[in-house]
ZAMARGU-4260 file (C-alpha; in steps of 0.2 Angstrom, whole numbers, plus 5000, padded with zeros to 4 digits):
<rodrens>
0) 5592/5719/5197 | 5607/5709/5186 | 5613/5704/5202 | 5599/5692/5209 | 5597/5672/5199
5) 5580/5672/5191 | 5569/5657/5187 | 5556/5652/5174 | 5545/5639/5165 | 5552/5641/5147
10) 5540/5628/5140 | 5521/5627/5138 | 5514/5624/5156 | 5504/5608/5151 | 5506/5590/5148
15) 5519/5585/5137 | 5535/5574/5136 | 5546/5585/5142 | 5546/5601/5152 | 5561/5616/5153
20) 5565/5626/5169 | 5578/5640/5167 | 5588/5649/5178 | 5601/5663/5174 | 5612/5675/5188
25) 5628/5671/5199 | 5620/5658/5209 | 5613/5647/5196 | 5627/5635/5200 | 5627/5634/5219
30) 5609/5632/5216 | 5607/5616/5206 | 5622/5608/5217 | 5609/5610/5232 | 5596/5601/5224
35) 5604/5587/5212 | 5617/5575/5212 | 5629/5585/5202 | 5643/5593/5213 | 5658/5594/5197
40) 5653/5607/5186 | 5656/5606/5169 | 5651/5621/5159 | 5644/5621/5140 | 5639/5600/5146
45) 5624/5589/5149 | 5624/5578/5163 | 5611/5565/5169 | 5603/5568/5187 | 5592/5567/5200
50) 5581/5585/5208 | 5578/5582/5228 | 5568/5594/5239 | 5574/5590/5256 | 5580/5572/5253
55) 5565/5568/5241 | 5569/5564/5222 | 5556/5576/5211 | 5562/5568/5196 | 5576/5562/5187
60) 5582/5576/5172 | 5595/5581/5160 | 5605/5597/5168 | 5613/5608/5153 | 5626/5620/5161
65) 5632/5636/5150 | 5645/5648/5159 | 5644/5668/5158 | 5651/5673/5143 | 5644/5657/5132
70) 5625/5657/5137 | 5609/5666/5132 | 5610/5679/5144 | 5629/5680/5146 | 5627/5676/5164
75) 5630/5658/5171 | 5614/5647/5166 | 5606/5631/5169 | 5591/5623/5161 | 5583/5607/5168
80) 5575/5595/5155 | 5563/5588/5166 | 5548/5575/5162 | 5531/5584/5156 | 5517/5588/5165
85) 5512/5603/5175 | 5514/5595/5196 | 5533/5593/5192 | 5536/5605/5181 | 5529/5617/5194
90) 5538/5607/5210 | 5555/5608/5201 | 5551/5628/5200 | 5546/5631/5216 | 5561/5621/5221
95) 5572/5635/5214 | 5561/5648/5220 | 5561/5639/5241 | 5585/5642/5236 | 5585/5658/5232
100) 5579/5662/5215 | 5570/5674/5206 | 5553/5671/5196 | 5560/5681/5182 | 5547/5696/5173
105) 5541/5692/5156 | 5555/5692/5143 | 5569/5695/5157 | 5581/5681/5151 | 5580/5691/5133
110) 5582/5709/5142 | 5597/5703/5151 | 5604/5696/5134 | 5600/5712/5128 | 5607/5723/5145
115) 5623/5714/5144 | 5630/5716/5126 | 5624/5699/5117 | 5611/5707/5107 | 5604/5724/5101
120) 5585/5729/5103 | 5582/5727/5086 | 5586/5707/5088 | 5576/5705/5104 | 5563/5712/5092
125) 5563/5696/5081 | 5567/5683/5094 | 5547/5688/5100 | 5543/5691/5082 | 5550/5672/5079
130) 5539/5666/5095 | 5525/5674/5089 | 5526/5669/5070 | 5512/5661/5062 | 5517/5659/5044
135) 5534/5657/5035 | 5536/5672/5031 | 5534/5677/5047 | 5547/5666/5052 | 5559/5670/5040
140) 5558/5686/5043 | 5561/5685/5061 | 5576/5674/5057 | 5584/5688/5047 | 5583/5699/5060
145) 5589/5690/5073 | 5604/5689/5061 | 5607/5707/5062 | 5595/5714/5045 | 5591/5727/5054
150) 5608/5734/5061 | 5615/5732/5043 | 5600/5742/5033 | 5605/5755/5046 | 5622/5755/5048
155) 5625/5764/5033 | 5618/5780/5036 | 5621/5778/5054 | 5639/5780/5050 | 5638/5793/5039
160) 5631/5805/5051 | 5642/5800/5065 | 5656/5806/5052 | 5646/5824/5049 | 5640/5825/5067
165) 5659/5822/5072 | 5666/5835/5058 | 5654/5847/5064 | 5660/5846/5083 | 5679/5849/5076
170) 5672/5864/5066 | 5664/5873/5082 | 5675/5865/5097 | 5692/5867/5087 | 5686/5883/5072
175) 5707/5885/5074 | 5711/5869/5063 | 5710/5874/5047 | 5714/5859/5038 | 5699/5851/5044
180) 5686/5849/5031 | 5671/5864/5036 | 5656/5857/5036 | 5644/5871/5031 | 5628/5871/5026
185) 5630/5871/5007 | 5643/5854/5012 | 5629/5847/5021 | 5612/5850/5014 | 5618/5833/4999
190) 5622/5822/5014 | 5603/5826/5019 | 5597/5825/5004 | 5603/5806/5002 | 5596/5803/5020
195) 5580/5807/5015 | 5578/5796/5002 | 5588/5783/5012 | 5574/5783/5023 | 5560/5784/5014
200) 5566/5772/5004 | 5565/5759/5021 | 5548/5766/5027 | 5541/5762/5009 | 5546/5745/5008
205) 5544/5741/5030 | 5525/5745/5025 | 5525/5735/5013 | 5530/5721/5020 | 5519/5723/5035
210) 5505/5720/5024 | 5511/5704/5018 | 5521/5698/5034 | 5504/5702/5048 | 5491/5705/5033
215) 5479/5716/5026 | 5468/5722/5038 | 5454/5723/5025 | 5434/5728/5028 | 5420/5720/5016
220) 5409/5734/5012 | 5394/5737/5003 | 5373/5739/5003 | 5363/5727/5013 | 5361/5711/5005
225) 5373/5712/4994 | 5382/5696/4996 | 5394/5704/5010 | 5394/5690/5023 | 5394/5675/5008
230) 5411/5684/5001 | 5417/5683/5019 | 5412/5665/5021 | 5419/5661/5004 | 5437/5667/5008
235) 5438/5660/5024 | 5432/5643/5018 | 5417/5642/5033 | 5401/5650/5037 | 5405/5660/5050
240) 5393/5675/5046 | 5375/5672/5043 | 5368/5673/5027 | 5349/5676/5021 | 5339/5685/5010
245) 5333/5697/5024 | 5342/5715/5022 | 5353/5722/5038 | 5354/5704/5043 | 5372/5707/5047
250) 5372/5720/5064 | 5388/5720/5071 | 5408/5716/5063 | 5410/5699/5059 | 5427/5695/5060
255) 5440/5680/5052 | 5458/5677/5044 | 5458/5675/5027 | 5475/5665/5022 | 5480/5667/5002
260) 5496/5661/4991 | 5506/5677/4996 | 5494/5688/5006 | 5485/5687/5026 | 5468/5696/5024
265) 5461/5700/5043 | 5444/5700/5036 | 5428/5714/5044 | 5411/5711/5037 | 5401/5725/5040
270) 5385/5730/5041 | 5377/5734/5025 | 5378/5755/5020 | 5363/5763/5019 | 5350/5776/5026
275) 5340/5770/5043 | 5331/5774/5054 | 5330/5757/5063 | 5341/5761/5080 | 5350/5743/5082
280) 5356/5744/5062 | 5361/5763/5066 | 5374/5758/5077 | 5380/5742/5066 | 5383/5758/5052
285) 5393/5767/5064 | 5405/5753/5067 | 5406/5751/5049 | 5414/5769/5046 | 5425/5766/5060
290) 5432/5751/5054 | 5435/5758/5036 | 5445/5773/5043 | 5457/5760/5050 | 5459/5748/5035
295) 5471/5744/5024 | 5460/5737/5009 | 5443/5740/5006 | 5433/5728/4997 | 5419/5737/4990
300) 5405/5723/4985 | 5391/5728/4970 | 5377/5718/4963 | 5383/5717/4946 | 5366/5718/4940
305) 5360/5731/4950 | 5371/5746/4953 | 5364/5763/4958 | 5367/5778/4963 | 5372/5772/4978
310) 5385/5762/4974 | 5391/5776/4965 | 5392/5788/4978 | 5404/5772/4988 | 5415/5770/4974
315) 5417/5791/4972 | 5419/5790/4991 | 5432/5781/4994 | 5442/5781/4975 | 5457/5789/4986
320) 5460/5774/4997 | 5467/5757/4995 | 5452/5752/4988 | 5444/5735/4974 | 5428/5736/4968
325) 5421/5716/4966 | 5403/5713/4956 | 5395/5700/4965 | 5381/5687/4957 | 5390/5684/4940
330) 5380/5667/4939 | 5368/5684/4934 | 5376/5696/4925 | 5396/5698/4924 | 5403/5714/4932
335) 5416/5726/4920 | 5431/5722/4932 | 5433/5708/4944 | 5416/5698/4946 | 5412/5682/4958
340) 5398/5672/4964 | 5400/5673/4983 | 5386/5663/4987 | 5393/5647/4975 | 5411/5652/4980
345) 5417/5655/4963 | 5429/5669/4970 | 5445/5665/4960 | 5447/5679/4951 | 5448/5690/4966
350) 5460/5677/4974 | 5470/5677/4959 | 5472/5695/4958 | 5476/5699/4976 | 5489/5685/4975
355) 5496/5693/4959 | 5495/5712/4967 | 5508/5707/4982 | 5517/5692/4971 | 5532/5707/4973
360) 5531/5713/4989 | 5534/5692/4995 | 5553/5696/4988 | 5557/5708/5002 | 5558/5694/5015
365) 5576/5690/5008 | 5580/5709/5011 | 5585/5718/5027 | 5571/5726/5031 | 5563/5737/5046
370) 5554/5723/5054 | 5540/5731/5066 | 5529/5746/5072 | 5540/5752/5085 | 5556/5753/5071
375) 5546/5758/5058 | 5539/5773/5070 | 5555/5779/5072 | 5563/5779/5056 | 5546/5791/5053
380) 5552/5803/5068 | 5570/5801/5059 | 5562/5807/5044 | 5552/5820/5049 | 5569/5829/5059
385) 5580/5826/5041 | 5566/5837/5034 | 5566/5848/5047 | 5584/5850/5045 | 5583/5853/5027
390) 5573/5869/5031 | 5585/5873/5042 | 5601/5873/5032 | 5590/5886/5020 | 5588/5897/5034
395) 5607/5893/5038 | 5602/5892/5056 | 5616/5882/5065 | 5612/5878/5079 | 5595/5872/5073
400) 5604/5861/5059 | 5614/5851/5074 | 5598/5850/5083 | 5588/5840/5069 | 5604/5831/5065
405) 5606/5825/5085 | 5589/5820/5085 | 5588/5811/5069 | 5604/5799/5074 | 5597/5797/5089
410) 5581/5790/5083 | 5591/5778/5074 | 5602/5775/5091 | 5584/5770/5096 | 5579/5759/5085
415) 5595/5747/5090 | 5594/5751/5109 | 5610/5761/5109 | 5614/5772/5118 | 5617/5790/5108
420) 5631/5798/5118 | 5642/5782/5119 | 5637/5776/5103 | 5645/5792/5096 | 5659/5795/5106
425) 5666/5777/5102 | 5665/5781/5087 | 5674/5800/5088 | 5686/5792/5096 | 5689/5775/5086
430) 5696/5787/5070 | 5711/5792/5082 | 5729/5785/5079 | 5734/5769/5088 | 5742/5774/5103
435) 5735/5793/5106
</rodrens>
């Protein structure tokens, strides 16, 4: 698949001042010297030019030329800075496409960085998360891992296993060199011990982050007419839910993005919690419970000068989760903890308190940090084998020790994109003497 010169569009496809075509592979030379003036090559250079098809100027462009080795995707690469606007952008496209290139797969010019050495997976990982970023901490996180956070949080305790794993291998390949260190179980079980910690250490603060780097997927619950849909309204600074003085008005989620100082609130207003037995309101309840299972905040809304027993019952409900309890209609009576007026948007103290309860977690964007799901995921699997493992050395079962061990490192292999049999014999063989 490396072998063949793919194509692509790598700007928006609309009207614009300028538009960028890439193409990467072997050919991407011979390519542009069939279809511009330019016939002296001049890699890691810009030259001025003209695109023909068949003896037609398309349009005049800047060609950027970066040889293999020096470019994006380590393979010969051209980009054409062409004027805006979709008809040329597309000609000059299917102009590559009619000499013999590729329409390249979504992220291929980053998979073939990544194939051919210039970046791990963990990088590819921020160069969509920087794509994709919405907010500055976003970006800046993304930054930091293209810069390599992740490899070094991890290269630590990657090494260190290598070194045990290694020493273990010497111990049952080679039991006849005595001077090697034995690596048994009572030697071991410390090294795990610090791995655990190591990782949980990373999960605790990854997850932490997530909540301020994507936000807090966070469900507005309470009885019905309450003041559920003015909260939402109020934080999202627009009426997008409807608001009356008619009970169960809300049926179905309403949905918005709350943007604070230093927290993302994906905001659910749901349906208002009580007994019915109207069919329509039945099923907006039964979102509700679905959406609170999956949320990371609950906002749990009262009427500050009328709670009930059934407000009670929610607050002893869901005590165990990540949960505030807000007393609406203070204009009427003020709550004992965190009250607002919804309807007269007089929500500051609950702004003010969810911007002081992540102030902390902002700092972690200046450290190397697990940066997504998928990394964040393995270091759990990682985890979960270490403990396995720690069992196991109680046991003193072997065989089951350098099992869990294999498996941990190669989660961590994983989350760079390596490769856990090369990884580890370079690295075996990187501590022999020069020359052996």
């Amino acid at each position: 698949m490396l072998n063949d010169t793919i194509c692509a569009i790598s700007t928006a496809l609309k009207d614009g001042a300028i538009s960028i075509v890439r193409m990467s592979g072997d050919d991407s030379f011979d390519v542009i010297r069939k279809i511009s003036d330019v016939k002296d090559i001049k890699a890691n250079n810009i030259v001025y030019s003209h695109v023909y098809d068949e003896g037609e100027m398309i349009d005049e462009v800047l060609i950027s030329f970066f040889e293999k080795g020096r470019s994006y995707t380590r393979e010969d690469m051209v980009e054409i800075n062409c004027h805006g606007g979709v008809y040329v952008t597309r000609s000059i496209l299917n102009l590559l496409l009619k000499n013999g290139c590729r329409l390249a797969e979504a992220g291929e010019f980053t998979k073939r960085a990544y194939l051919n050495g210039r970046i791990d997976l963990s990088k590819a990982d921020s160069v969509n998360d920087l794509i994709n970023a919405h907010n500055s901490i976003q970006a800046r996180s993304a930054i930091r891992g293209m810069n390599g956070s992740v490899e070094r949080l991890i290269a630590p305790l990657m090494d260190e296993m290598r070194d045990v794993i290694s020493m273990i291998e010497v111990n049952i390949d080679y039991p006849e060199y005595e001077d090697e260190r034995q690596m048994s179980n009572d030697v071991i079980k410390p090294y795990v011990s610090k791995w655990i910690d190591d990782c949980q250490d990373m999960i605790e603060k990854a997850e932490r982050f997530r909540v301020v780097k994507d936000g807090l997927d966070t469900v507005i619950i309470g009885k019905p007419n309450v003041g559920k849909s003015s909260l939402l309204n109020a934080l999202l600074e627009k009426d997008k839910a409807i608001v009356t003085d008619i009970a169960g008005t809300t049926r179905d989620l309403v949905e918005g993005k709350a943007v604070l100082k230093n927290i993302t609130l994906n905001l659910i207003d749901t349906a208002g919690i009580r007994d019915t037995d109207e069919q329509i309101e039945r099923i907006g309840i039964e979102k509700t419970m679905e959406a609170i299972d999956e949320a990371d905040l609950i906002i749990l809304l009262l009427d500050a000068s009328d709670i009930d027993e059934e407000d009670e019952k929610l607050m002893k409900k869901y005590e165990d989760r990540n949960l505030i309890v807000v007393y609406n209609k203070s204009d009427l009576k003020k709550g004992e903890g965190i009250s607002i007026s919804a309807l007269n948007k007089d929500i500051s103290s609950l702004t003010d308190y969810l911007n002081e309860r992540y102030q902390d977690d902002i700092s972690l964007v200046d450290e190397d940090i697990l940066n997504n799901e998928r990394q964040i995921a393995l270091m759990k699997t990682c985890l979960m084998k270490l403990k396995e493992m720690y069992v196991s050395i109680d046991y003193n079962s072997t065989d089951m020790v350098v099992t869990d061990l294999d498996g941990a490192y190669h989660d961590l292999c994983l989350i760079l994109g390596k490769e856990y049999q090369e990884d580890l014999i370079d690295h075996m063989f990187r501590n022999f003497c020069l020359g052996k």
